[in-house]
Structure formats: structure tokens, C-alpha cells
C-alpha positions as a Markdown table, in Angstrom:
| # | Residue | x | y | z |
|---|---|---|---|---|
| 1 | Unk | 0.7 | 0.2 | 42.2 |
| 2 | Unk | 4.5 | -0.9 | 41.4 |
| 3 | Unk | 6.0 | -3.1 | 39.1 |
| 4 | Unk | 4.7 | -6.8 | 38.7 |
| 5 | Unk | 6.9 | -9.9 | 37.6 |
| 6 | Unk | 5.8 | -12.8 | 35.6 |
| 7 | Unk | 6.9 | -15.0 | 38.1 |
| 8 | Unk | 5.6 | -16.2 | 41.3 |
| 9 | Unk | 6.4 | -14.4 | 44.8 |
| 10 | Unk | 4.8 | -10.8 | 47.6 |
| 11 | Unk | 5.3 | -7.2 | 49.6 |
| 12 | Unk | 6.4 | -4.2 | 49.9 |
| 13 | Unk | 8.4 | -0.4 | 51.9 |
| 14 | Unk | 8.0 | 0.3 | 55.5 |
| 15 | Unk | 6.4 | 2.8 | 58.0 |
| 16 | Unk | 4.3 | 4.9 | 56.8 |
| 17 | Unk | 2.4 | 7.7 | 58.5 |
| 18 | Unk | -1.9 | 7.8 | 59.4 |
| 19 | Unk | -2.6 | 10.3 | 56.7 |
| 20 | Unk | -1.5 | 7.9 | 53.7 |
| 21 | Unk | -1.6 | 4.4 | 52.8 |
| 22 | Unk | 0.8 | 2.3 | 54.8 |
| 23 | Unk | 2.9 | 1.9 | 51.6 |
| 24 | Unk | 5.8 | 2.8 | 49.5 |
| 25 | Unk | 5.6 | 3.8 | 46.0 |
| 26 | Unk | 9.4 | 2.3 | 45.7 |
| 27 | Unk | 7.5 | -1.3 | 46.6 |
| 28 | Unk | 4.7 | -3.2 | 44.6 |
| 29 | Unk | 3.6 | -4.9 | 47.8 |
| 30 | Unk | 1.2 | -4.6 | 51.0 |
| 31 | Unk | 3.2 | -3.2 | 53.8 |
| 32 | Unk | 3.9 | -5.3 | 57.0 |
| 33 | Unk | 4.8 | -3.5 | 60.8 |
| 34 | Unk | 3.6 | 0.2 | 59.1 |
| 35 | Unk | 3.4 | 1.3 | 62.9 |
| 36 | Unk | 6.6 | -0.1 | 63.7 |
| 37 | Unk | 9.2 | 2.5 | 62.7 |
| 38 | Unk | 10.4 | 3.7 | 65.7 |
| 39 | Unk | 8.8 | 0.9 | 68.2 |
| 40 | Unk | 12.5 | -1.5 | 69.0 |
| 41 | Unk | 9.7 | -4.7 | 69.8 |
| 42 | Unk | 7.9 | -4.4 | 66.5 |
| 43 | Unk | 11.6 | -4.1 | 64.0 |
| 44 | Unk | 12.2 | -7.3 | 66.3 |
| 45 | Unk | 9.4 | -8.8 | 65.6 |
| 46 | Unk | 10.0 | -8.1 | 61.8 |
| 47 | Unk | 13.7 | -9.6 | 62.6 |
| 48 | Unk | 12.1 | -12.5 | 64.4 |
| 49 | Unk | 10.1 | -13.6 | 61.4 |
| 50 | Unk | 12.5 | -13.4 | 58.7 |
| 51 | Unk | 14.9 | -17.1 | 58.3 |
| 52 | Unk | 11.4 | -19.1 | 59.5 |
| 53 | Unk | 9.1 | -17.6 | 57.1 |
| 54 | Unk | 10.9 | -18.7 | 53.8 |
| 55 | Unk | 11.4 | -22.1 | 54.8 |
| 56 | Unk | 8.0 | -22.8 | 56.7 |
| 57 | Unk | 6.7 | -26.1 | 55.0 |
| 58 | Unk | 3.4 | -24.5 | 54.8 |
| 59 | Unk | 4.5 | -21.3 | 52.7 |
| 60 | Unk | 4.9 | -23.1 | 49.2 |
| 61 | Unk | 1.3 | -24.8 | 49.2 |
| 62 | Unk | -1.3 | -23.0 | 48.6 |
| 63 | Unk | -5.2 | -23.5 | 49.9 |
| 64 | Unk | -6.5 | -22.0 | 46.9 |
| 65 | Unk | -8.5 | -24.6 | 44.2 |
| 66 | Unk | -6.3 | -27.1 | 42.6 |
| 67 | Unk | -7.2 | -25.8 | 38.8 |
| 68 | Unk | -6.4 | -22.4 | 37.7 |
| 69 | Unk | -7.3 | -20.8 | 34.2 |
| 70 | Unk | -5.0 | -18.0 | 33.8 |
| 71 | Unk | -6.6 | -16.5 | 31.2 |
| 72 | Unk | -10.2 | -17.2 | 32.5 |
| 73 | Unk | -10.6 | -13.5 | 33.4 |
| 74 | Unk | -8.8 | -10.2 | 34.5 |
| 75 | Unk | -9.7 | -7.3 | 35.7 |
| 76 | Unk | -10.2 | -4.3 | 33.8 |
| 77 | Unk | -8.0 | -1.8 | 35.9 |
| 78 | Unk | -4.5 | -1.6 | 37.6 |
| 79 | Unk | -3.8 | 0.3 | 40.6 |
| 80 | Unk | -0.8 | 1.5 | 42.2 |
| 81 | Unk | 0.2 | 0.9 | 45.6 |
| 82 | Unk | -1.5 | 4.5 | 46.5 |
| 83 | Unk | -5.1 | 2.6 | 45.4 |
| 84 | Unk | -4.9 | 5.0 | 42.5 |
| 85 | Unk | -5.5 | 4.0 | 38.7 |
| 86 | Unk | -2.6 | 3.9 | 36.8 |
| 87 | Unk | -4.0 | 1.9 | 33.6 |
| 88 | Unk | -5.2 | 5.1 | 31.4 |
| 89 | Unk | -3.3 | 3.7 | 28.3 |
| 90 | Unk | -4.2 | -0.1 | 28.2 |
| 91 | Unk | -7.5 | -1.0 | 25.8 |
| 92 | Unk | -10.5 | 0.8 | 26.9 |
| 93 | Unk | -10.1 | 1.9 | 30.4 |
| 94 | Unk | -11.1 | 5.0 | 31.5 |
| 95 | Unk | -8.7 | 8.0 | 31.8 |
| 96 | Unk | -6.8 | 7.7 | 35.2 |
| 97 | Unk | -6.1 | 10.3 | 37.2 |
| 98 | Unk | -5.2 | 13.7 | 35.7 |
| 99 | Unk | -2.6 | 13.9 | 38.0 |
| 100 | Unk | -0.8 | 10.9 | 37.1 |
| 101 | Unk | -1.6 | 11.3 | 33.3 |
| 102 | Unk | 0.5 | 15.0 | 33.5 |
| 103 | Unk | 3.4 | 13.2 | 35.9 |
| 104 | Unk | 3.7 | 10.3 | 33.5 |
| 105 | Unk | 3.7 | 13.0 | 30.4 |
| 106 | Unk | 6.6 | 15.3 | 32.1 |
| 107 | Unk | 8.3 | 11.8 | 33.5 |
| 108 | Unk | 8.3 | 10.3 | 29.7 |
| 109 | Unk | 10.1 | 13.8 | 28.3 |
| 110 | Unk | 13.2 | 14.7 | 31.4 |
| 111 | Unk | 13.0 | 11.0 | 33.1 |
| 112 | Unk | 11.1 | 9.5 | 36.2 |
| 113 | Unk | 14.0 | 9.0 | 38.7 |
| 114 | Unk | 13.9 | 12.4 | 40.1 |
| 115 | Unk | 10.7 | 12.8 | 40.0 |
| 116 | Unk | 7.8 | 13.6 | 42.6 |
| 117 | Unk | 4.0 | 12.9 | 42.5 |
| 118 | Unk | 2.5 | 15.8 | 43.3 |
| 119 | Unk | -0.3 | 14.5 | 45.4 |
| 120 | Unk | 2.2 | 12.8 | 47.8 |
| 121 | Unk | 4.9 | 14.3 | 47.4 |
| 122 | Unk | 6.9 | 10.7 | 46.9 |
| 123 | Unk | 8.9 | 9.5 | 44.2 |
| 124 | Unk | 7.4 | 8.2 | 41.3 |
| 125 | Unk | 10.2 | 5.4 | 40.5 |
| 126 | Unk | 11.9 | 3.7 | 42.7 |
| 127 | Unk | 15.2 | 5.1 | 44.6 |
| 128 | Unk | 17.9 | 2.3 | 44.9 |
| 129 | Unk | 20.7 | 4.8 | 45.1 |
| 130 | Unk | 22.5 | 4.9 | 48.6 |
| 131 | Unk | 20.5 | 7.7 | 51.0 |
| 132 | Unk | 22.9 | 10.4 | 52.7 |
| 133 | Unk | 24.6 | 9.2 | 56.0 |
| 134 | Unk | 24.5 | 5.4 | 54.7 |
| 135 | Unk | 27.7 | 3.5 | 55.9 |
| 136 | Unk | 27.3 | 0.3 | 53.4 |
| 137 | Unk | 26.0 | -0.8 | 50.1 |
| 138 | Unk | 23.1 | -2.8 | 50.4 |
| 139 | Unk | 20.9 | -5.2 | 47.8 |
| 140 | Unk | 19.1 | -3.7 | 44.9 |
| 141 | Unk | 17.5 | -6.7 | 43.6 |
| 142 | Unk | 13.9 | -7.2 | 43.9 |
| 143 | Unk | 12.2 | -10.9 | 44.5 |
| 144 | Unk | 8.8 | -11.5 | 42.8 |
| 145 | Unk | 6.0 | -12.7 | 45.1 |
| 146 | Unk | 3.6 | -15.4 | 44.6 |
| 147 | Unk | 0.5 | -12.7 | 45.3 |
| 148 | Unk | -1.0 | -12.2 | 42.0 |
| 149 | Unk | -1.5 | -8.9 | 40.4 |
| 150 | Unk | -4.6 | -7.6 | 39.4 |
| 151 | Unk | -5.3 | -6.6 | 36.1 |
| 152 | Unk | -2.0 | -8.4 | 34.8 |
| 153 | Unk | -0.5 | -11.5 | 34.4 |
| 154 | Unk | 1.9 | -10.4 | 36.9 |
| 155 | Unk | 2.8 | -10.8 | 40.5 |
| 156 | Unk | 3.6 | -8.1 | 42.9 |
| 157 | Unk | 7.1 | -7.6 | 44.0 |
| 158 | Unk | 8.7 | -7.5 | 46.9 |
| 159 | Unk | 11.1 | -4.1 | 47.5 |
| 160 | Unk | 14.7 | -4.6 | 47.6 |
| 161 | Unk | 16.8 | -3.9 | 51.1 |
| 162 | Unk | 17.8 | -0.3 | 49.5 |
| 163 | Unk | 14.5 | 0.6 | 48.5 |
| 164 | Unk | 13.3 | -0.3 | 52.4 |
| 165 | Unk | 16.2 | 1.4 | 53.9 |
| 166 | Unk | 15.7 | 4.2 | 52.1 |
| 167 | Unk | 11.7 | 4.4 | 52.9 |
| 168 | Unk | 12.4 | 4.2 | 56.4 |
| 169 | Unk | 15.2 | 7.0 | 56.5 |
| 170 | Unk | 13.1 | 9.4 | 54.3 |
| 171 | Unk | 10.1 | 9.4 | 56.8 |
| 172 | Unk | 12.1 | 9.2 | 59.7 |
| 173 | Unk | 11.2 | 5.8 | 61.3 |
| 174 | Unk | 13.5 | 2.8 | 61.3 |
| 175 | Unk | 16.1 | 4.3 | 63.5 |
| 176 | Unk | 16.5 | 1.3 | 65.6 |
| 177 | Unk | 17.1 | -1.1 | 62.3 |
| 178 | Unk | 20.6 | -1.0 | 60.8 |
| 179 | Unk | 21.8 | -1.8 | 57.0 |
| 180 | Unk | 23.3 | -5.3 | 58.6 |
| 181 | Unk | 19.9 | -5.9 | 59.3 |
| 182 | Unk | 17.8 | -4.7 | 56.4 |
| 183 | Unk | 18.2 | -7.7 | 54.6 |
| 184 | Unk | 16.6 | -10.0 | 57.2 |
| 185 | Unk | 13.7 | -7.6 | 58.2 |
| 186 | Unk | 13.0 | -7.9 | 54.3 |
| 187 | Unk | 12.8 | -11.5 | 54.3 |
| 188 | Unk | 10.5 | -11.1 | 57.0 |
| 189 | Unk | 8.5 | -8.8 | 55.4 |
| 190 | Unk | 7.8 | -10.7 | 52.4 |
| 191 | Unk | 7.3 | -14.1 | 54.0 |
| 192 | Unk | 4.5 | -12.1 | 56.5 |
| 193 | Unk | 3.1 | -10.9 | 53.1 |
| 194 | Unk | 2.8 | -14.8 | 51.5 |
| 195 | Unk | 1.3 | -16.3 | 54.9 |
| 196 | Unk | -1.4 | -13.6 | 54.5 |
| 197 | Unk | -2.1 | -13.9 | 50.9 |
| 198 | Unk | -2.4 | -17.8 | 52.1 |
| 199 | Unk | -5.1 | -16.7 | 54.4 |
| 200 | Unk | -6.5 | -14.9 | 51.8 |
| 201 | Unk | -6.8 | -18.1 | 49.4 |
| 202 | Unk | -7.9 | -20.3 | 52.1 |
| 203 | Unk | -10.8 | -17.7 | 52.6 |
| 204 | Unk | -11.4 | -17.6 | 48.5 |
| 205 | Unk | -11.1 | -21.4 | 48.3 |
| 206 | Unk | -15.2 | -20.8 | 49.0 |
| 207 | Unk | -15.8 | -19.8 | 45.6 |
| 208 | Unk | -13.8 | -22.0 | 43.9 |
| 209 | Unk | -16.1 | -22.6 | 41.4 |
| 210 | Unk | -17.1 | -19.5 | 40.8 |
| 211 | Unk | -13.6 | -17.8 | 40.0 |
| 212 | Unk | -10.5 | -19.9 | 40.6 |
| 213 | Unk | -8.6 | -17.1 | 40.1 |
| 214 | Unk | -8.5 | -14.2 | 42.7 |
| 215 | Unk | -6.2 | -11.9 | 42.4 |
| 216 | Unk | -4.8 | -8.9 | 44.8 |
| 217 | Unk | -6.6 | -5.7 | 43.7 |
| 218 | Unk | -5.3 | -3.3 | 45.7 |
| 219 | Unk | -4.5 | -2.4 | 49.3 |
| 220 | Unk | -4.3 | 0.3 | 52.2 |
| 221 | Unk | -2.3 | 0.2 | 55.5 |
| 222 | Unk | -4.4 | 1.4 | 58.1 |
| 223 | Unk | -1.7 | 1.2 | 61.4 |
| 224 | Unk | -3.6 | 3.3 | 63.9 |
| 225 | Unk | -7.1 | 2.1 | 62.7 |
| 226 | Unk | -8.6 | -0.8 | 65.1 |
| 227 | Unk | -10.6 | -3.3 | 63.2 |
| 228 | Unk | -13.7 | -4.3 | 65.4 |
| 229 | Unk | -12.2 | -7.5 | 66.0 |
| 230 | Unk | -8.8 | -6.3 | 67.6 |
| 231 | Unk | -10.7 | -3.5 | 69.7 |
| 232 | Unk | -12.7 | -6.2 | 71.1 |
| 233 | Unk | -9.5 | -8.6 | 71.8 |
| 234 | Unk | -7.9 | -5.7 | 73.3 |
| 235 | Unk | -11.0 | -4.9 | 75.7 |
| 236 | Unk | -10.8 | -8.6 | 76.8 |
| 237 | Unk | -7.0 | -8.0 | 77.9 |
| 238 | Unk | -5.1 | -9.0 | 74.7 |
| 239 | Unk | -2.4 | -7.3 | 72.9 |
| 240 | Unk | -2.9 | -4.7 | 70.0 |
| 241 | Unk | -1.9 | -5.6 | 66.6 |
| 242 | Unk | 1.3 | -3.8 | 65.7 |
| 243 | Unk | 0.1 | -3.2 | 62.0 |
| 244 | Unk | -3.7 | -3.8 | 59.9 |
| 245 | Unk | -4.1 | -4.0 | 56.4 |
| 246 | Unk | -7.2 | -3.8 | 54.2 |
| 247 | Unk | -6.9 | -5.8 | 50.8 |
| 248 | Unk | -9.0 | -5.9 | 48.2 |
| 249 | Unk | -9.4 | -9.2 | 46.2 |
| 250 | Unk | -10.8 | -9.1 | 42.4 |
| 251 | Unk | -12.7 | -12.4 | 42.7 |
| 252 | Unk | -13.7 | -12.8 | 38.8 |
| 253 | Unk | -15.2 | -9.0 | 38.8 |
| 254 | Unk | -16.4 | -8.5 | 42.5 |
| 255 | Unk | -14.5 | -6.5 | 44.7 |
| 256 | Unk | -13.9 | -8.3 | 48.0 |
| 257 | Unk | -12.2 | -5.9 | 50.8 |
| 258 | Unk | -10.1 | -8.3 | 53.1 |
| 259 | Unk | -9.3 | -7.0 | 56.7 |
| 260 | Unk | -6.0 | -8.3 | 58.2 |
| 261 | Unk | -4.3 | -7.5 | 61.5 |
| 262 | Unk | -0.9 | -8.5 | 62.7 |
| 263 | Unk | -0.1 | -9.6 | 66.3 |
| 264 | Unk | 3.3 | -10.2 | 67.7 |
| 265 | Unk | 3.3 | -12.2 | 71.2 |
| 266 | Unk | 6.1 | -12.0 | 73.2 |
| 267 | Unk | 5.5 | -14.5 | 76.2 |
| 268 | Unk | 5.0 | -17.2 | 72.9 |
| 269 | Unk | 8.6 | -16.6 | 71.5 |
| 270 | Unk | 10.4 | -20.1 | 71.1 |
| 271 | Unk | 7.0 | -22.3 | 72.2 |
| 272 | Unk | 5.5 | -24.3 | 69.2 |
| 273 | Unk | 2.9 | -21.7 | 69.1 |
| 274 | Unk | 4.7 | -19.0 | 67.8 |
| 275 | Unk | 4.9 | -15.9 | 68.6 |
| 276 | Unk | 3.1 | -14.2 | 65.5 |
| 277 | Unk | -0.2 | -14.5 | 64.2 |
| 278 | Unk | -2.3 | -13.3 | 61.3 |
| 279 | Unk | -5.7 | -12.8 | 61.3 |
| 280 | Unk | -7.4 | -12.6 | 57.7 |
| 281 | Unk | -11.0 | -12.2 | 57.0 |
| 282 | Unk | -13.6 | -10.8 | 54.9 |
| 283 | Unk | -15.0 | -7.4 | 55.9 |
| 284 | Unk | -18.6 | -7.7 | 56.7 |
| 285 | Unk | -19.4 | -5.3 | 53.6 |
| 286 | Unk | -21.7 | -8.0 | 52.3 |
| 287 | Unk | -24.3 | -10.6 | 53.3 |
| 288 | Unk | -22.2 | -12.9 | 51.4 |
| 289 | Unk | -19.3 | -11.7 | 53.8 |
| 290 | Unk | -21.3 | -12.8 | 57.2 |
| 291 | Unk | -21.9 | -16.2 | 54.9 |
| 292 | Unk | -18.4 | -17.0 | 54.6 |
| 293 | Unk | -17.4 | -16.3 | 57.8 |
| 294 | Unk | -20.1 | -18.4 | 59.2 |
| 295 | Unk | -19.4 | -21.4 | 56.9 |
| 296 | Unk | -15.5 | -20.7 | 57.3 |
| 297 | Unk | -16.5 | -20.8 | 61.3 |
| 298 | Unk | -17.9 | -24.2 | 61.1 |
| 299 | Unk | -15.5 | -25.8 | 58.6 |
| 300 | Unk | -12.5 | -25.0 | 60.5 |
| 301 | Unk | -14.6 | -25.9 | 63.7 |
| 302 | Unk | -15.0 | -29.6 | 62.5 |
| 303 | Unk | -11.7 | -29.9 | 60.5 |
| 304 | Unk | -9.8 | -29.2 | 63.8 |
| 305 | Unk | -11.6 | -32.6 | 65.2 |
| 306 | Unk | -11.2 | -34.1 | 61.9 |
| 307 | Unk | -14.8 | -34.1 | 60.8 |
| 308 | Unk | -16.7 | -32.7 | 57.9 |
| 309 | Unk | -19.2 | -30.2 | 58.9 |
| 310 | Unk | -22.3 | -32.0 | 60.0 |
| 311 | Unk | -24.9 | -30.0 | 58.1 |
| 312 | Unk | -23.3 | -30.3 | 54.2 |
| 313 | Unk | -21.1 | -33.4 | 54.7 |
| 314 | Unk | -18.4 | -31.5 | 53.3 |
| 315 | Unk | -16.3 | -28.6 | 53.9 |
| 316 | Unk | -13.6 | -31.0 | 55.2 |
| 317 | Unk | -11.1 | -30.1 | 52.6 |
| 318 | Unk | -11.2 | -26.4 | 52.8 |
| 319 | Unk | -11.5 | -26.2 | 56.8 |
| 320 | Unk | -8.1 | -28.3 | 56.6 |
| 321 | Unk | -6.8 | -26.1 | 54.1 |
| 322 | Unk | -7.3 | -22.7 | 56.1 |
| 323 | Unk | -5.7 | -24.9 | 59.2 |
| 324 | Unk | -2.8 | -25.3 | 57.1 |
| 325 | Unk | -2.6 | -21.6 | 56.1 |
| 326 | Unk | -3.5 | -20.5 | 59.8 |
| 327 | Unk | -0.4 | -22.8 | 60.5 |
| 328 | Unk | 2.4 | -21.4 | 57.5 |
| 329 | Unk | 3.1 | -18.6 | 60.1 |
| 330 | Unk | 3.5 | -20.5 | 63.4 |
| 331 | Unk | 5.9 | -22.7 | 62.3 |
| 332 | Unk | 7.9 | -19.9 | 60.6 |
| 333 | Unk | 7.9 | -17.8 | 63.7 |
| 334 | Unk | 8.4 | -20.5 | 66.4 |
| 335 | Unk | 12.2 | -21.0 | 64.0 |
| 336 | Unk | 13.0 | -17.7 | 63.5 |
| 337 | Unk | 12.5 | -16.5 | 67.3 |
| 338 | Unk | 16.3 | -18.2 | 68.1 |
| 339 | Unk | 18.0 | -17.1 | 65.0 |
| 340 | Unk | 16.8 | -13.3 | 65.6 |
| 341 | Unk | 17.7 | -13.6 | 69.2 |
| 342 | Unk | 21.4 | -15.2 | 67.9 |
| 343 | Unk | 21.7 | -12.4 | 65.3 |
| 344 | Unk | 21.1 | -9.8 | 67.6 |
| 345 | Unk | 23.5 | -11.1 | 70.7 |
């Protein structure tokens, strides 16, 4: 994937098409609104997101177990933000790919910048220079999520506002965002990337003794690809999500593939509700998957009431915790909804 930071903070580029990952190699993080490029309500959506997100009380405390061992374990292999290895050189991995071993050779010998993969034909480092047709200088710094990396002691980081802009012009989407805005749908961006990695901890907060440490893998943006879930919310008369992701959490060596889709509701705009939601769950790949979803089910069941589930006696504490994740959105959106619509009057 891209380049991590030592520090603590999430996300990454911006619409990408169905035949690749909904990602940018110019960005070290999941991609948020990948289907959204040329679609007006989905960039507002983005914009809509953006002050509330940062400042949401819920954003800076996470569900995950109280303890953490850094150095408890890590896993073997780095990926890139294609899903591909990129860790051929560190201790006794195996050789990555081929492809990538021959790039980084040329890359090392005439210099990366202007450089292409050959298998996707983008970029191998990241482009902050101005793209043609440009009309003002925009931010090249990079902010360091709180979504930890696997394989490192890193985080992911976030893209800057060039690197977006630039994504977005070079595939042809993004034509009803501006560089006045780029900045905010960033911010946006980002904070939708640390609400879901929240979700994500609430989730892994079930095997807190096992591995208090779960880390973000890898990823894939799958757009135009209905999870069950949202094809079934759709046949009962619900909105589409405007973007899915599939993550996959290194939980202390097993490989846990997290499905995530992203809704924006209009008619909620400006109610306490907000009008975005994220829903994060483990894909039923497992019988340990159907588990968690089951106990998940009942502890957040009993935590909205107050109660502890009435089988264990406990389960309180992490039903609350996944309330409070649920909730890190919500409050975001239902503050940003009236600074968007300011911005953009």
C-alpha cells in the first residue's frame, strides 16, 4: 500500500473505476464515495461530512481493549493499496511480485516520480505537482491516521488535497468538486475513514483477549458491488449505499475480511440522526463470523436498554462501546449538514 506514519490518524484518493480497487496509489488509505465522481449528491455528501467528522466527540475514543502491546505481534507481510505485496526486502518474506520487484529496480536507478506500474498503469509515487488546467495551489501535506498499519509500526495516511485533486482529474470524475473545495471533501474523507475503522474496533473488541492489537491488512473498493445486506435494504425500499468497502483486519495472524457500506440520507440532513451512516461487519467467511454477529446482535440489543445480555451477564461494556462507535458518525454529520450547506450558498 502507501506510506505509513508513526503517528496516529486514516484514508485515502478518490473515484476509482469497477475494474480496479477503489483506490489511489498516491493515498495509503481506504477510499470513501469511489462511485461518487461524477454524482453532484455523493461530492455533497463528502462536503457534508467534512467540519463534523473531526470534531465529533466520539472520533478520539476508541472501542477497542483498553491495553495494547505494540510489539505483541505483527504481521509478516505489507501490502499496497492495490492488495499487492510490497514487502520482498524485509527479513524472510517471500519474493513479492515480479512486477513490482523490476519497477522498484528501474525506479531505484532513473527515480520513482515519473514512473508507471505496469499492471495499472498508475503512478508509482505519489503526484503533488499541480495537474494541467489547475487554477490554484492547493495543500501537499499529508495527515497520518489513527488506522494502524499492518505489518508496521505505522499508520496509514491520509492523501493530501493535491494528491485527491489530481486522482480525480486523471480518471475523469470529480468534475462537480472544485480546488476551494478539495480541502473540505478531504477532511471528510478521512474522518469517514476513522468512524469506520471505529466500527471496526468495536467489532474486534470481541477478541480482546485474544489479540489486542488488530491492525488494517489491506483493502478493496468494491462501488458497484451490492453486499447482501444493502441489496436486501434496497429491495425493502431503502437507498443504495453510494460506496462499499471490503477490509481486511490482521487480528494476531488470522485474516478477518470486513464488509462496509456507506449510505448518505438526504430527508435526515440537519435532524439529530444524521444523515450518514456506516455499516461495518464481518463477512460471513467463517463460523466464527456468524458468532460475532450473533453475539454483537444481542449485546448491542441489551446495551441500547441498558442491560447486560441476559444469557452471559456481560457483554454490557462492548454493546455500549459499538453504540458509541455507531454514534461518532451521526453526530459528525448532523454538524456538518449546515456548514456544507453555508459553504456552498
Amino acid at each position: 500500500m502507501g506510506n505509513a506514519s508513526s503517528s496516529s490518524a486514516s484514508a485515502a484518493a478518490a473515484a476509482a473505476p469497477s475494474t480496479t480497487p477503489a483506490s489511489d496509489p498516491q493515498s495509503a488509505c481506504p477510499v470513501i464515495g469511489s462511485n461518487a465522481g461524477n454524482d453532484a449528491a455523493a461530492a455533497s455528501a463528502l462536503l457534508a461530512a467534512a467540519a463534523a467528522a473531526a470534531s465529533s466527540p466520539s472520533a478520539s475514543t476508541s472501542p477497542a481493549c483498553p491495553v495494547k502491546d505494540a510489539d505483541q505481534y505483527r504481521h509478516p507481510h505489507i501490502y499496497n493499496v492495490y492488495g499487492q505485496r510490497v514487502d520482498a526486502n524485509q527479513g524472510n518474506a517471500a519474493p513479492a511480485d515480479p512486477a513490482a520487484a523490476a519497477a522498484a529496480s528501474v525506479a531505484a536507478r532513473v527515480g520513482r516520480a515519473a514512473l508507471v506500474d505496469p499492471r495499472n498503469r498508475m503512478p508509482l509515487e505519489p503526484n503533488q505537482e499541480p495537474c494541467p488546467g489547475q487554477r490554484r495551489p492547493l495543500e501537499t501535506g499529508r495527515e497520518a491516521s489513527t488506522i494502524p498499519k499492518g505489518g508496521t509500526a505505522a499508520t496509514w495516511v491520509y492523501p493530501s488535497p493535491q494528491m485527491f485533486f489530481n486522482a480525480l482529474r486523471r480518471k475523469g470524475k470529480g468534475g462537480d468538486v472544485n480546488e476551494e473545495q478539495m480541502s473540505a471533501v478531504v477532511r471528510a474523507h478521512n474522518a469517514m475513514n476513522e468512524a469506520s475503522w471505529h466500527r471496526v474496533e468495536a467489532w474486534e473488541a470481541l477478541h480482546c483477549d485474544s489479540c489486542p492489537n488488530p491492525t488494517l491488512l489491506r483493502f478493496l473498493g468494491r462501488p458497484h458491488d451490492l453486499s447482501p445486506l444493502a441489496r436486501a435494504r434496497a429491495l425493502l425500499g431503502g437507498p443504495e449505499p453510494f460506496d462499499r468497502h471490503d477490509w481486511v483486519v490482521d487480528r494476531c495472524g488470522t485474516e478477518v475480511r470486513y464488509v462496509i457500506d456507506f449510505y448518505h440520507h438526504e430527508e435526515r440532513s440537519g435532524t439529530p440522526q444524521g444523515a450518514f451512516e456506516i455499516v461495518a461487519r464481518p463477512a460471513i467467511d467463517s463460523a466464527g463470523a456468524l458468532v460475532d454477529r450473533a453475539r454483537m446482535a444481542v449485546y448491542v440489543g441489551f446495551a441500547r436498554l441498558g442491560l447486560p445480555c441476559p444469557v452471559t451477564g456481560g457483554g454490557g461494556d462492548l454493546g455500549q462501546r459499538a453504540l458509541e462507535a455507531m454514534g461518532a458518525t451521526t453526530t459528525a454529520a448532523a454538524a456538518a449538514t449546515g456548514a456544507a450547506r453555508g459553504a456552498q450558498e
